[in-house]
C-alpha positions, 0 to 999 in steps of 0.5 A, a space after each residue: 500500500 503506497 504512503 501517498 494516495 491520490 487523495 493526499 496529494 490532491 489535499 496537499 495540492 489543494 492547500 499549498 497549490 490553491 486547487 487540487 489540480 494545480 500540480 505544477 504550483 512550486 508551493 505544491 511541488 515543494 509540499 509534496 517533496 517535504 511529505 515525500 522526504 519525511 516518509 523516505 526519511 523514516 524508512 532509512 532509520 529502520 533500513 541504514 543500508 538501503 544506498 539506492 533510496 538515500 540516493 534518491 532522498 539525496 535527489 529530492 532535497 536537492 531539488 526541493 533546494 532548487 525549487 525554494 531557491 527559485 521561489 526565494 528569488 521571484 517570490 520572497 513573501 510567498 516563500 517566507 510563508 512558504 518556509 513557515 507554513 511547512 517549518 522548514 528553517 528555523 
């Protein structure tokens, strides 16, 4: 059974990304990253030697980096409201 069915992501999509059907919003995608990297990160604290999926926890935050970066620059009010509705920095 998968830890994020179509119904979650469509409620994470619809309260950082306005609808449900805006997937493309960067404070969607974000969203959907920092679930995604929460779930990954509990299954490395149980399994230490599975290389290949913190090789793909690596990918995700450095993508979620880049997506933060971007906002940051484009969108700054967005992105401290952003930062603080999912308590990423402190």
């Amino acid at each position: 059974m998968p830890y994020l069915t179509i119904e979650k992501k469509a409620n994470i999509f619809a309260e950082f990304g306005g609808k449900a059907t805006n997937t493309g919003s960067i404070e969607g995608q974000v969203a959907l990253l920092t679930v995604r990297i929460a779930e990954i990160s509990k299954h490395l604290q149980a399994n230490k030697k599975d290389h290949s999926t913190q090789r793909g926890l690596m990918q995700m935050v450095g993508k979620r980096k880049r997506l933060l970066t971007y906002m940051q620059k484009t969108n700054l009010q967005g992105y401290r409201a952003l930062i603080e509705k999912l308590g990423l920095r402190k």
